[in-house]
C-alpha positions as CSV (number, residue, x, y, z in Angstrom):
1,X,23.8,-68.9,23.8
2,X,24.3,-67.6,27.2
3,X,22.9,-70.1,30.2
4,X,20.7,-68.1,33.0
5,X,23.8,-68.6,35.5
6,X,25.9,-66.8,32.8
7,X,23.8,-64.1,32.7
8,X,23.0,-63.8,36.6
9,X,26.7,-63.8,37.0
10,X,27.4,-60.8,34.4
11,X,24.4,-58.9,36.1
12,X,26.0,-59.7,39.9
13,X,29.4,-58.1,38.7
14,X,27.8,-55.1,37.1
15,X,25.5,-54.9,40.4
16,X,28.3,-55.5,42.9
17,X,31.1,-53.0,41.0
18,X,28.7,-50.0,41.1
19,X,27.8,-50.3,44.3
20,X,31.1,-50.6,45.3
21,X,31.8,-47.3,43.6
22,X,30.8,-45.6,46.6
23,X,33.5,-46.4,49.3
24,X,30.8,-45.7,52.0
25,X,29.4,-49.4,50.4
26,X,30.1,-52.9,52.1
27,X,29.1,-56.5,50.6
28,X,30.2,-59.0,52.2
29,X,32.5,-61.9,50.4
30,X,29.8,-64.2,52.0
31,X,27.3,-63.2,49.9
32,X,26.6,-64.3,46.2
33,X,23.1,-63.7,43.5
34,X,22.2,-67.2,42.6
35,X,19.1,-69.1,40.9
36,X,17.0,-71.5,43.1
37,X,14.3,-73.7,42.4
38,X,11.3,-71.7,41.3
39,X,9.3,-73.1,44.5
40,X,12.3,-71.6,46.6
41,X,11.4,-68.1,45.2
42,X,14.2,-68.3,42.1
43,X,17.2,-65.5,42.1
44,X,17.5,-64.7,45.6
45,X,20.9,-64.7,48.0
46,X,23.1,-67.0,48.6
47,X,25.9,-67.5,51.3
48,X,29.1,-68.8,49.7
49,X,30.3,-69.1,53.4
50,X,29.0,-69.9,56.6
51,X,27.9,-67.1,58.4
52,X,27.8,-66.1,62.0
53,X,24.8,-64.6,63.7
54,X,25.1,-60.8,63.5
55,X,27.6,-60.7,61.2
56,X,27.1,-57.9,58.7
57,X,25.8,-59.3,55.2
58,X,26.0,-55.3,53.4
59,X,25.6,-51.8,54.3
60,X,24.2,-48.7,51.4
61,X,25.0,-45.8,51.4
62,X,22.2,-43.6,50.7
63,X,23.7,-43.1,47.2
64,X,22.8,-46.6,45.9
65,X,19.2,-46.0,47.1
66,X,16.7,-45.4,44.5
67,X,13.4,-42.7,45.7
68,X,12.0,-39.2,44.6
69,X,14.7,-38.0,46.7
70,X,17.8,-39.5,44.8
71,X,16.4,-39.3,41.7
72,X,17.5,-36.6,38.8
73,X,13.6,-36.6,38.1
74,X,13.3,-34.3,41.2
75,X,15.4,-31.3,39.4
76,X,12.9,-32.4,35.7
77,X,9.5,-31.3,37.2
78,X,8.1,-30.6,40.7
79,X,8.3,-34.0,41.7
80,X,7.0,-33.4,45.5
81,X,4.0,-31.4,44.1
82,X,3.4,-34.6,42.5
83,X,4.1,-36.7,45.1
84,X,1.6,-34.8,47.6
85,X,-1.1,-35.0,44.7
86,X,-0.4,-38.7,43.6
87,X,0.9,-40.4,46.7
88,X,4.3,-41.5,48.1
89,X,3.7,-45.1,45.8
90,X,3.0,-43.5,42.7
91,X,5.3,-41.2,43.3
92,X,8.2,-43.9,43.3
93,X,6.1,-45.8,40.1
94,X,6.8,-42.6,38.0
95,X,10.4,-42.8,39.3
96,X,11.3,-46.0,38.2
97,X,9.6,-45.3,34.8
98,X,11.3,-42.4,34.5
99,X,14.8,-43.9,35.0
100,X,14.3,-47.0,33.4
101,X,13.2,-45.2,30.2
102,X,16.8,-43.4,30.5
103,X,18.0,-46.4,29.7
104,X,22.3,-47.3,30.1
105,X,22.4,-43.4,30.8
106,X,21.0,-43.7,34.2
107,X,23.2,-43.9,37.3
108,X,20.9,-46.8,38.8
109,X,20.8,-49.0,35.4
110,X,23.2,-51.7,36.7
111,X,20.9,-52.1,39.7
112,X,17.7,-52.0,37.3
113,X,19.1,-53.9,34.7
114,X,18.8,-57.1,37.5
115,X,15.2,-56.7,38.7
116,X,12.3,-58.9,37.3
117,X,10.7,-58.2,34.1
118,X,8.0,-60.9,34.6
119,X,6.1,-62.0,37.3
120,X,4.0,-64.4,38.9
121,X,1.6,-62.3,40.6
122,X,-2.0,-62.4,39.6
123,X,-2.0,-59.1,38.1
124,X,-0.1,-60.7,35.4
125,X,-2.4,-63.5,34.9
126,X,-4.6,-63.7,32.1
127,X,-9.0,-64.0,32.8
128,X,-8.5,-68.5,32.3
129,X,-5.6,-68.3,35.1
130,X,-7.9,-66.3,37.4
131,X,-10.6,-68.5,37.4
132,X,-8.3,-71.3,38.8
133,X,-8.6,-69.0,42.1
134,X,-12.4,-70.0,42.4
135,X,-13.9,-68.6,45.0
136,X,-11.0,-67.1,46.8
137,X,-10.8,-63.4,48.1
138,X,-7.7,-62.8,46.5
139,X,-10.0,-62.3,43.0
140,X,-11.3,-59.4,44.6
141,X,-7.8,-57.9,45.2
142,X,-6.2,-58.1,42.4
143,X,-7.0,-54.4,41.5
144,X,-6.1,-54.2,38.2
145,X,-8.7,-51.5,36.5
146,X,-8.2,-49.4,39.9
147,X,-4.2,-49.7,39.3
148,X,-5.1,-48.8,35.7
149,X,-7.5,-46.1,36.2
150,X,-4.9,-44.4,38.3
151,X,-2.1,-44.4,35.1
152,X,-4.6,-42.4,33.0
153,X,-4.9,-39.9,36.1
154,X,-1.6,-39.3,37.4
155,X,0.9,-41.0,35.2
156,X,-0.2,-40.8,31.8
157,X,-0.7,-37.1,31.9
158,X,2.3,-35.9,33.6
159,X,4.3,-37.8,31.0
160,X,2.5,-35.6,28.0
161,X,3.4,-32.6,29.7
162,X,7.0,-33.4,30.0
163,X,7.7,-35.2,26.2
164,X,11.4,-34.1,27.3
165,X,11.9,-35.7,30.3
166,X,10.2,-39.3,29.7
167,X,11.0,-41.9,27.2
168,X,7.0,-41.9,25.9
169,X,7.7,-45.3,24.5
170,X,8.1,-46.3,28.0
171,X,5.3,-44.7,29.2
172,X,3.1,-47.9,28.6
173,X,0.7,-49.9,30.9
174,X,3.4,-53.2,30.6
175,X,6.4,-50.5,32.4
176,X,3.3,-49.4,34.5
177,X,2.8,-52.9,36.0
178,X,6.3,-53.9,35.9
179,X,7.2,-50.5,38.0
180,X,4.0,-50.8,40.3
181,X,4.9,-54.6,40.8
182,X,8.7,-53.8,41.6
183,X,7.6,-51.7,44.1
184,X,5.0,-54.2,45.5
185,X,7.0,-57.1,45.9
186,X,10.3,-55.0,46.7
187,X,10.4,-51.4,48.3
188,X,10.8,-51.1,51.7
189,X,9.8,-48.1,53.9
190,X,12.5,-45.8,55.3
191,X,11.6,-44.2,58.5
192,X,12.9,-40.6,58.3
193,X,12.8,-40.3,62.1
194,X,14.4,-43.6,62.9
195,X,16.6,-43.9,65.5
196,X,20.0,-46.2,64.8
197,X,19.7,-50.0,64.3
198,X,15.5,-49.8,63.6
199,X,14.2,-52.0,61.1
200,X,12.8,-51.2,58.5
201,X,9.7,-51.5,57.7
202,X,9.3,-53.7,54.2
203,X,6.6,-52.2,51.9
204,X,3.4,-54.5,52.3
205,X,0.9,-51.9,51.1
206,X,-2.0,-51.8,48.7
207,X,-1.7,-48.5,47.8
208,X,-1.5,-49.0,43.5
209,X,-4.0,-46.7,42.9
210,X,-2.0,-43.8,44.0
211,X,-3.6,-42.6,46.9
212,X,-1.7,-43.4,50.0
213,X,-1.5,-41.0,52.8
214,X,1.3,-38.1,51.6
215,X,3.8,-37.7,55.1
216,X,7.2,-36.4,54.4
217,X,8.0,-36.4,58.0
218,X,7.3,-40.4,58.4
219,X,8.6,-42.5,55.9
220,X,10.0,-42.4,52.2
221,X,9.0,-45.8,49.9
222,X,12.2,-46.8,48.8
223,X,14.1,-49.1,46.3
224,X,17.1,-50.6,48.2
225,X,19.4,-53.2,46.0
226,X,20.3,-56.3,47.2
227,X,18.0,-56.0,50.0
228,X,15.1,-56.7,47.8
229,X,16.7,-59.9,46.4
230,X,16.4,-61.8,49.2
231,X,13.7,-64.1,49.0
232,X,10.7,-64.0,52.2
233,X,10.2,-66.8,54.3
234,X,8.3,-66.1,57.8
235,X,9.5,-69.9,59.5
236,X,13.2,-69.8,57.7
237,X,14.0,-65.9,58.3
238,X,17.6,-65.6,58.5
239,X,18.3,-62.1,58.2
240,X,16.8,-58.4,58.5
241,X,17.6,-54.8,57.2
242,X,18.1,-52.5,59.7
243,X,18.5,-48.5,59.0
244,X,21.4,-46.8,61.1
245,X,23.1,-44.1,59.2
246,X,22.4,-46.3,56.0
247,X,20.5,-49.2,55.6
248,X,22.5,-52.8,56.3
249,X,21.3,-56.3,56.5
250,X,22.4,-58.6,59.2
251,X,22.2,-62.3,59.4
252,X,19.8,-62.8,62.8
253,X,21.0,-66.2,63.3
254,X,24.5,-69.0,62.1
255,X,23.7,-69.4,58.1
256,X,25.4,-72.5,56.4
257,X,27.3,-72.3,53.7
258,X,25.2,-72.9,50.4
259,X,21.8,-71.9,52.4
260,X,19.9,-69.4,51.1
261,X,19.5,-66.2,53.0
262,X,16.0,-65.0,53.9
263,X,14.3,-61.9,54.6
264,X,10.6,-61.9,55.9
265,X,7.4,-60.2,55.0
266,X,5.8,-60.9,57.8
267,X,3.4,-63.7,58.9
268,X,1.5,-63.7,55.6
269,X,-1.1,-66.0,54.2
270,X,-0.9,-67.6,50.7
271,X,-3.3,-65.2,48.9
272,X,-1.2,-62.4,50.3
273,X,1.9,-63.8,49.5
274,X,0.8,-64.4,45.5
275,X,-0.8,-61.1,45.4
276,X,2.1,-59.6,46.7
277,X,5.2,-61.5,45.8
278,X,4.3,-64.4,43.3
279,X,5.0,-66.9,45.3
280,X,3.1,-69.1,48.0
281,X,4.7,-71.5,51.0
282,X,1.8,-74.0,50.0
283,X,-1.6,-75.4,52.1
284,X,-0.1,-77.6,54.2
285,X,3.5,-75.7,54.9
286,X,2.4,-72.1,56.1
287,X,0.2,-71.8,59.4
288,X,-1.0,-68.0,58.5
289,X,-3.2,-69.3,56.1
290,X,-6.9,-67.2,56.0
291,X,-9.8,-67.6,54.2
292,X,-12.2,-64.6,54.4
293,X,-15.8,-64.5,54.2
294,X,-18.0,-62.0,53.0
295,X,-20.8,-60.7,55.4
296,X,-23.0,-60.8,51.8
297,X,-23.0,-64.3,52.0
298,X,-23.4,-64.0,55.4
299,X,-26.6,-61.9,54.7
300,X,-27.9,-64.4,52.3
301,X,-27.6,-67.4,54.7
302,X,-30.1,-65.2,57.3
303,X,-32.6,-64.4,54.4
304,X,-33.0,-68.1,53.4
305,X,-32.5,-70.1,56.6
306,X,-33.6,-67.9,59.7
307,X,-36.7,-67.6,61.2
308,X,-37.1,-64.1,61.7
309,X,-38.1,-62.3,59.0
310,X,-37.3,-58.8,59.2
311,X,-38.7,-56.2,56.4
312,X,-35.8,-54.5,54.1
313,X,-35.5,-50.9,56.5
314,X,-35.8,-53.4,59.5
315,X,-32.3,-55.3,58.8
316,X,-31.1,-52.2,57.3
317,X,-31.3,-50.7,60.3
318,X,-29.6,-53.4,62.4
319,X,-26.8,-53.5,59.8
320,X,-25.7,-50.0,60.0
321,X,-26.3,-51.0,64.0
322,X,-23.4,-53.8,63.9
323,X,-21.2,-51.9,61.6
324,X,-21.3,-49.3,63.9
325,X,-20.2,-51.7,67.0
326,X,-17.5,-52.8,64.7
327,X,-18.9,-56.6,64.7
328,X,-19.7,-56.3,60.7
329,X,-17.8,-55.7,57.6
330,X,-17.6,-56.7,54.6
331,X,-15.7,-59.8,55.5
332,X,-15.4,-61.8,58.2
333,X,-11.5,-63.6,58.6
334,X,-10.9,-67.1,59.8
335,X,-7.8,-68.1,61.0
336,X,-6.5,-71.8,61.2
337,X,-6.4,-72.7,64.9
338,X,-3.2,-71.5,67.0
339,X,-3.5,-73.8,69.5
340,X,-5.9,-77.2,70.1
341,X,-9.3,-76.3,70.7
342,X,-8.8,-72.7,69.9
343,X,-11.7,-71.3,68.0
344,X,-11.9,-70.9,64.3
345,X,-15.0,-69.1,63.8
346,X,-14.6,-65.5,65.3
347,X,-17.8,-64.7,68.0
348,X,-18.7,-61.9,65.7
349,X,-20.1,-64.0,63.0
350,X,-22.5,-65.7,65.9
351,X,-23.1,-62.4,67.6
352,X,-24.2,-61.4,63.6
353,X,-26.5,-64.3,63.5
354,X,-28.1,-63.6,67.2
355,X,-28.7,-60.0,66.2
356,X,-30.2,-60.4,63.5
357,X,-32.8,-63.0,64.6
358,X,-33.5,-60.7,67.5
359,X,-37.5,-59.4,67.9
360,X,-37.8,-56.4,67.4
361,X,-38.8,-55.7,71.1
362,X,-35.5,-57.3,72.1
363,X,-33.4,-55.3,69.1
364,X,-34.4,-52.3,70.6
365,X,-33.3,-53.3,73.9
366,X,-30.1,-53.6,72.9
367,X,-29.6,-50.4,71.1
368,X,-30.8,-48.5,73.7
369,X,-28.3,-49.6,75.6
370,X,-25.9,-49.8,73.3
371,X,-25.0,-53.7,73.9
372,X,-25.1,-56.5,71.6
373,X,-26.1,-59.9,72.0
374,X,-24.4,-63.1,73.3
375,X,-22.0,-64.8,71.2
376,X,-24.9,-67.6,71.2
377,X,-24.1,-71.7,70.3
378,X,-28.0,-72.5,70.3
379,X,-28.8,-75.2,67.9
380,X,-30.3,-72.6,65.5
381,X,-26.9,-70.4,65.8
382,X,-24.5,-73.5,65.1
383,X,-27.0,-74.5,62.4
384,X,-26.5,-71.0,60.5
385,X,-23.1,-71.1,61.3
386,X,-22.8,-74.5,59.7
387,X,-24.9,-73.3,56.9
388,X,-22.6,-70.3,56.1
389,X,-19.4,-72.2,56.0
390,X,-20.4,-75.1,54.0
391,X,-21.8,-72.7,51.4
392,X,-18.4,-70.9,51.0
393,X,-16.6,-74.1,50.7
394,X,-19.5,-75.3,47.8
395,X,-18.7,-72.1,46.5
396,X,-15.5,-73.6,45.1
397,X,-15.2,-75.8,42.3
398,X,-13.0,-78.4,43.3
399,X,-12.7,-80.4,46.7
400,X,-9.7,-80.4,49.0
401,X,-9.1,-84.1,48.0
402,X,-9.4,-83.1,44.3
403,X,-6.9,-80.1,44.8
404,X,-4.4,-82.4,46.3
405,X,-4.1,-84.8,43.5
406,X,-3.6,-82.4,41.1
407,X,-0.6,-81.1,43.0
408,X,0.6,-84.0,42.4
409,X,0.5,-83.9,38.5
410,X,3.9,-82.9,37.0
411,X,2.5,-81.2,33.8
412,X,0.9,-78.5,36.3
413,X,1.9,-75.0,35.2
414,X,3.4,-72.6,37.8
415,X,0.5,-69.8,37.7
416,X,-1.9,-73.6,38.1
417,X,0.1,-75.1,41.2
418,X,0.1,-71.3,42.6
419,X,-3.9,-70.9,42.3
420,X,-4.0,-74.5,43.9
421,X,-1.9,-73.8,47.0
422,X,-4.1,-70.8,47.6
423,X,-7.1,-72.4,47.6
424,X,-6.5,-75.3,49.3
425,X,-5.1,-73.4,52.4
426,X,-8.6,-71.9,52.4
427,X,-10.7,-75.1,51.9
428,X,-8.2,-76.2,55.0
429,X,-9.5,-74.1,57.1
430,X,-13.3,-73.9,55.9
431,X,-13.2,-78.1,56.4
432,X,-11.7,-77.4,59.6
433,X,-13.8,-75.0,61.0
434,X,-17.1,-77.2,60.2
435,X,-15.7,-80.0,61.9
436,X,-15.3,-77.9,64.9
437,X,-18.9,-76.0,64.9
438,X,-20.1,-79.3,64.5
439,X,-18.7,-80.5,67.8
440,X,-20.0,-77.3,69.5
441,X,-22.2,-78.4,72.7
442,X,-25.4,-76.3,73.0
443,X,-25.9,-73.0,74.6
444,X,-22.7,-71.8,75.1
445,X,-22.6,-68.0,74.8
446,X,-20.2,-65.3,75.4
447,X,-20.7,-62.0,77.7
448,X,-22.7,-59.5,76.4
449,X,-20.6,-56.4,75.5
450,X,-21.4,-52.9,75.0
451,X,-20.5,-50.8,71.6
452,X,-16.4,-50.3,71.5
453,X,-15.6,-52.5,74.1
């Protein structure tokens, strides 16, 4: 029986040689595939060597790279026409489907042959595994019936039509979510109108229902080997893709030899990270953490605990008011401090409570001259405030102190720890937040603003 290494290695050679087919092709000999600790994001890239800052890690030629436009499925069916109905990310999902279901006779097989075929995201996960989220917004954006829905509209059917063209045993919901998830976690992209030695722009989209904008002129969502087998890391980046004449990754700073070599995704929180990637830096490693809170709560917190009472058309009508300043939606984000004494709570969510606790005589004021309210830290402001945050961190099922003692259980399964990580980075913050609103002196406010300031 042949050992993961064994494999990986067979895979790397098969990967390597056919890229190498093209003479236009460069991988470095300081690069190798190899299998890290699943907390250290698994298969990713390793340098053999050390590696000097700027020194090129591979370069593609456009040959290698796998889209609508270098796909065979483009002289099948009118595979723009579908690509302006469907959308760019659809587009690449039907792709992907299309050439995986051609099996060992299509050109990019050695380069599919290595991508995932399971994942950690929560898409994945089954209704017990979500529920170990609790009350995290990441439930909410999973988006599994929407990705669904839209495999029945635009995949589904253009299959039919074509019994030809697709593998129909391929044309299943499990290659749907495996193609959609390849492209979340891994396409990148490519600006058409770049100028040499951009970056590219990594795919962080939520576009799996299909209906991203359609722009030919701007960009082309893009699979691009060995670029999307480098693990993300925002504090221990180490290298980017840039897009001259072809796309080529670059170490940005000295590598060691045996590190592994990072890409970044940007300055993600957990939740986004295990939405998007399956994997999560954990609560007390990664400073982007969020937690969001949703202005229905919000809402619910001013029904039960304010003074004012306000009849159903009356707070109607100061909702659509702050939505239309652009102090309310439906969530509200809180960020974990950047600096000592910065604020947690955003002014909006106080400007929210002011508002709505307004007279009426004093509502109208304001809307006739189109200004909001101070950003007020009366007693009764702090008070709702500390009403609103400790009933999102109730909301969860477990404390922060219970959370961390089961991280340290070594039974926990992955999808477990991963579900844990995220919510603790958001009970963080929450805990964090009403320590600070609690130490908030009285009547503080902020200048009154007018709409679209």
């Amino acid at each position: 029986m042949r050992s993961p290494a064994d494999t990986l290695a067979e895979e790397r050679d098969r990967l390597f040689e056919w890229i190498r087919s093209d003479p236009s092709a460069y991988i470095s000999d300081a690069v190798d595939l190899a299998i890290f600790a699943q907390a250290d994001g698994g298969r990713g890239l390793r340098a053999c060597r050390a590696i000097a800052r700027d020194e090129l890690l591979f370069r593609l030629p456009s040959t290698k790279l796998l889209s609508s436009k270098t796909s065979s499925l483009a002289q099948e069916i009118d595979l723009e026409g579908f690509r302006r109905d469907a959308g760019d990310w659809m587009c690449l999902i039907l792709v992907i489907m299309y050439e995986i279901g051609r099996g060992s006779m299509s050109p990019f097989s050695p380069y599919l042959d290595v991508l995932p075929r399971t994942f950690e995201t929560p898409m994945f996960w089954n209704a017990g595994e979500i529920l170990d989220l609790q009350a995290s917004s990441l439930v909410q954006k999973i988006g599994r019936q929407d990705a669904e829905d839209a495999f029945a509209r635009f995949i589904k059917p253009i299959a039919m039509r074509h019994p030809n063209v697709f593998s129909l045993e391929t044309i299943t919901l499990a290659h749907y979510h495996r193609a959609g998830s390849l492209i979340q976690a891994y396409a990148f992209d490519l600006q058409s109108d770049e100028s040499p030695s951009t970056r590219i722009d990594e795919d962080i989209g939520d576009d799996a229902d299909g209906c991203d904008d359609y722009d030919d002129d701007l960009s082309l969502k893009t699979m691009v080997p060995l670029a999307d087998m480098l693990n993300g890391h925002s504090q221990k980046n180490n290298a980017r893709i840039f897009h001259g004449s072809a796309p080529e990754m670059r170490a940005v700073k000295n590598i060691r030899c045996g590190d592994q070599i990072f890409n970044t995704y940007g300055h993600l929180p957990d939740a986004d990270l295990l939405r998007r990637y399956g994997y999560v830096l954990g609560h007390r490693a990664n400073p982007d953490n969020t937690v969001e809170i949703e202005s229905k709560l919000l809402l619910k917190v001013v029904s039960v605990n304010a003074n004012q009472t306000l009849t159903g058309n009356e707070q109607l009508a100061r909702i659509d008011y702050l939505l239309d300043a652009g102090v309310l939606d439906d969530s509200f984000e809180l960020r974990a401090a950047e600096a000592p004494g910065a604020d947690i709570v955003p002014d909006e969510i106080s400007i929210v409570f002011v508002m709505l606790g307004l007279s009426e005589e004093d509502f109208a004021r304001h809307r006739r001259a189109g200004t909001l309210a101070k950003a007020s830290r009366t007693a009764t402001t702090k008070a709702l405030v500390l009403k609103l945050l400790s009933t999102k961190l109730q909301d969860y099922a477990t404390s922060l102190s219970e959370d961390r003692l089961l991280l340290l259980r070594a039974s926990l399964r992955n999808r477990e720890r991963l579900a844990i990580e995220v919510r603790a980075g958001e009970k963080v913050i929450l805990s964090e937040a009403i320590e600070q609103v609690s130490a908030w002196p009285s009547k503080r406010s902020v200048e009154c603003h007018a709409q679209g300031d």
